[in-house]
C-alpha positions in Angstrom: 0.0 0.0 0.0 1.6 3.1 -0.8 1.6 6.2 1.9 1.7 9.9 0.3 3.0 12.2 2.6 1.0 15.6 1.9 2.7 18.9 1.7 1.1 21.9 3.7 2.3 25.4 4.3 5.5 25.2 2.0 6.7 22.9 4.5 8.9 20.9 1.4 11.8 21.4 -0.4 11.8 24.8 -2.8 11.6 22.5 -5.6 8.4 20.4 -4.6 6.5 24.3 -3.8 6.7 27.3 -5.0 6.5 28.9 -1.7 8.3 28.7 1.5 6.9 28.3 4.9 5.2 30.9 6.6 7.1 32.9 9.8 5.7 35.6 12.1 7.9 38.9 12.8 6.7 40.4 16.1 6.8 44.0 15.5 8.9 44.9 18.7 11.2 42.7 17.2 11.3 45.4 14.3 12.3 47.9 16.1 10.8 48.7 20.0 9.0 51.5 19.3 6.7 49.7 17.3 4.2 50.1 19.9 1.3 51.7 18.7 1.0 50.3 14.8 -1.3 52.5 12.7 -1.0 51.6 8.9 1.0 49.0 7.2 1.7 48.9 3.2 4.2 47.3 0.8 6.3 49.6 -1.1 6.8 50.0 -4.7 10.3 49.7 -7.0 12.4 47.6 -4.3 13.5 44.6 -5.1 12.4 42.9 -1.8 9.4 42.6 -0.3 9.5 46.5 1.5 6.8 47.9 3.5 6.4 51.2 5.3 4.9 51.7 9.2 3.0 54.5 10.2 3.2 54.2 14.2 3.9 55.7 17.7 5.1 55.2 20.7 2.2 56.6 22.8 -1.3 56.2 21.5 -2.8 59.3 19.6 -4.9 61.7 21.3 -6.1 65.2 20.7 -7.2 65.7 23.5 -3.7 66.0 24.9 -2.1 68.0 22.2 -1.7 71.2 24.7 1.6 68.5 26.3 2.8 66.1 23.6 2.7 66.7 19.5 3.8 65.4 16.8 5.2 61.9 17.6 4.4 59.4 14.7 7.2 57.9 12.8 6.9 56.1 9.8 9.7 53.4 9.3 10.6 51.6 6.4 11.4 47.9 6.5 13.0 45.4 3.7 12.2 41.6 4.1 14.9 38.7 3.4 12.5 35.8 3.2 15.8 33.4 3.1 16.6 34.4 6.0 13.7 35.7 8.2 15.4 39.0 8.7 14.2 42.7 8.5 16.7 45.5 7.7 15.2 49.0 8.9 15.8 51.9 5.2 14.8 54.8 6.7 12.7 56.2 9.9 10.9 59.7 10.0 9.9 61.1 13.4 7.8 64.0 14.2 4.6 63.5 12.2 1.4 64.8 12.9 -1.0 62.7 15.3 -3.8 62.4 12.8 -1.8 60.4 9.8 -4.3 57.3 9.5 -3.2 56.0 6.0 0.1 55.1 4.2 -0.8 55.1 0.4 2.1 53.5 -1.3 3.3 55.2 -5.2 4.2 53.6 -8.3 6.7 55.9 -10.6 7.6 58.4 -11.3 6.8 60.1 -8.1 7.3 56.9 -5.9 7.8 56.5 -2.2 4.5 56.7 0.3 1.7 59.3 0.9 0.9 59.4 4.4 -3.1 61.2 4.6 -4.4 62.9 8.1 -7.5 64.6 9.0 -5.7 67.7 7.8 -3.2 67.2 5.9 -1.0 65.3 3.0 2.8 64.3 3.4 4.6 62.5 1.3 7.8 60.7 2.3 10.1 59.6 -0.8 12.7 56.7 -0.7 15.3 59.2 0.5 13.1 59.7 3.8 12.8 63.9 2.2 9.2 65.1 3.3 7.1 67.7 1.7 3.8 68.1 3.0 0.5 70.5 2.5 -2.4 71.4 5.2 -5.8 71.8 3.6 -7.8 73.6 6.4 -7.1 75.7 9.5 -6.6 72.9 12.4 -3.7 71.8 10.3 -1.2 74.7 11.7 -2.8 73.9 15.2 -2.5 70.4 15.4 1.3 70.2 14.3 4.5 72.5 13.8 5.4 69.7 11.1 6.5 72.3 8.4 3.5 72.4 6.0 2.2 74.3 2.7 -0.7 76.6 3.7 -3.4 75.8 1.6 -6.2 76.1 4.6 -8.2 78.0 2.4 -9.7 74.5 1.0 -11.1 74.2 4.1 -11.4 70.1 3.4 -11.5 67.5 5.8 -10.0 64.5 4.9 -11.4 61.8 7.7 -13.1 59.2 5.3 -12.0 60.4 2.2 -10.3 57.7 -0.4 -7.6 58.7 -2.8 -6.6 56.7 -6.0 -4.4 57.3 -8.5 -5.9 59.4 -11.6 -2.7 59.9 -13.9 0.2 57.7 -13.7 2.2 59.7 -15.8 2.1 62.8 -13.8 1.3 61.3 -10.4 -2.0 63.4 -10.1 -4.1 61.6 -7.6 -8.2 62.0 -7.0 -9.4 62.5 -3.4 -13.2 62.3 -2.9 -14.3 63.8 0.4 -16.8 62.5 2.0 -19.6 65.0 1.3 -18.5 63.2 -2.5 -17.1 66.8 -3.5 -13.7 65.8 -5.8 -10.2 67.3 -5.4 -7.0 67.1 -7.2 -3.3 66.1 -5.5 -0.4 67.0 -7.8 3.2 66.5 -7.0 5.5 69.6 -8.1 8.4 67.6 -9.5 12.4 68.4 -9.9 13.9 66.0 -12.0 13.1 62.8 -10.1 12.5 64.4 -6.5 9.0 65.6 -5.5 9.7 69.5 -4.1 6.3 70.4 -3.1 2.1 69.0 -3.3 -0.4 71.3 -4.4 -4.3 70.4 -3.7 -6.8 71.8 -6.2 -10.6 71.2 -5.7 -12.8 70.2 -9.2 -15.1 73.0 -10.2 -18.8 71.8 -10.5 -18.5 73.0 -14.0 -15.6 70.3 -14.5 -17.5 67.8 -12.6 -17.1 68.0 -8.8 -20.8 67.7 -8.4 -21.0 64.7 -10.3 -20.6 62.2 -6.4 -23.6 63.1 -4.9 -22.5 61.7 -1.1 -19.8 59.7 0.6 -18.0 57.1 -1.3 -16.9 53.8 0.0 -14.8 52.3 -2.2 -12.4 53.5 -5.3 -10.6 52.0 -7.8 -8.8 52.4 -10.8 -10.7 50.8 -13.7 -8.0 51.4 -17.3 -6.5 54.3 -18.4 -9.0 57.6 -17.7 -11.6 55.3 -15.7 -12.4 55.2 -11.9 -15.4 53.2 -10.3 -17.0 54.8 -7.5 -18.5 52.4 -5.2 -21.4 53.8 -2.8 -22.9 52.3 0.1 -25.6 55.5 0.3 -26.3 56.0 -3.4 -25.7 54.5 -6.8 -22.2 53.5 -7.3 -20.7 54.9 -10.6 -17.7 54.6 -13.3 -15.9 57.7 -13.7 -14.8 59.0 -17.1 -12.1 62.0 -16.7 -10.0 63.7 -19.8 -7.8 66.9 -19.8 -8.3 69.9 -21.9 -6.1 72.9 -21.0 -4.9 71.4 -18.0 -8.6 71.3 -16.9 -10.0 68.5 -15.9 
């Protein structure tokens, strides 16, 4: 009678799977201020599996801003699958308490966008920041050096960004009143220098989300769908004319 053995969780040789077996990385075993993990995402153009962490030591609070600002980090990590090891890139401290996302970026703008109630950063591979408040809490809730744009007056809690152009980097933020809003990265050579927020004009079609969105994606080239848990979802056409949109 013959026995087969089976194979589960890439527990054979590399040749017999084409996986390896599964590990766990405690996150204090990162790096010990890995305390309070807020986002995790995997990186673009690395060569190994890379992923940023936006976390803190303490846990967020604005209610005790008046003592203690600004003390987010967001770490990058490469992983060596061979060997179970994590090598720490880069680490930027002092961020604003209110970053809840890390958006990773394809080229040519690359790197991370880290999104908070009240403003935008963006962290390339360097660890260079360059970041942009889009209402008036922004300069009272951190002395992270921002752009002033708090004459948007958006808030940013609940909106969802996707990428609109890969070719420039412009990205599409939909608020969640549905009102739309432009990100573009001000590039030099192949360093971003600066973001610059826009909102879309009704006449261009900022009226056309009529409330919250709750899911975004990037259909093809020119096409988003909007999905919507409070009205019809839709599929979004955009095109450029006189660097309208």
């Amino acid at each position: 009678e013959k026995t087969s053995s089976r194979i589960t969780n890439g527990s054979g040789k590399k040749e017999e799977t084409p996986y390896g077996s599964s590990f766990v990385l405690r996150l204090p075993s990162l790096d010990p201020n890995l305390l309070h993990p807020i986002r995790l995402a995997f990186l673009y153009e690395y060569r190994a599996p890379t992923f940023g962490i936006l976390s803190s030591m303490l846990s967020p609070s604005s209610s005790l801003l008046f003592e203690r600002r600004d003390y987010l980090t967001y770490m990058v990590f490469t992983l060596d699958l061979d060997q179970r090891a994590v090598t720490t890139i880069l680490s930027v401290t002092g961020l604003p308490f209110d970053l809840f996302e890390v958006i990773p970026l394809p080229a040519p703008v690359g790197g991370a966008l880290l999104v908070g109630g009240n403003e935008l950063i963006h962290i390339d591979q360097a660890g260079k920041a360059n970041g942009v408040g889009v209402n008036v809490f922004a300069k009272q809730c951190t002395s992270f050096g921002l752009v002033d744009q708090s004459e948007l007056e958006m808030r940013l809690e609940g909106c969802l960004i996707e990428q609109l152009s890969i070719q420039s980097g412009e990205m599409i933020i939909i608020l969640q009143t549905g009102e739309l809003a432009i990100l573009s990265f001000n590039m030099d050579g192949r360093s971003v220098s600066g973001l610059s927020v826009r909102r879309v004009s009704n006449d261009a079609g900022g009226s056309v989300i009529s409330t919250r969105a709750s899911t975004l994606s990037c259909l093809g080239p020119s096409t988003l769908f909007v999905g919507s848990e409070d009205a019809d979802s839709v599929v979004l056409g955009w095109s450029r004319k006189s660097n309208q949109l």
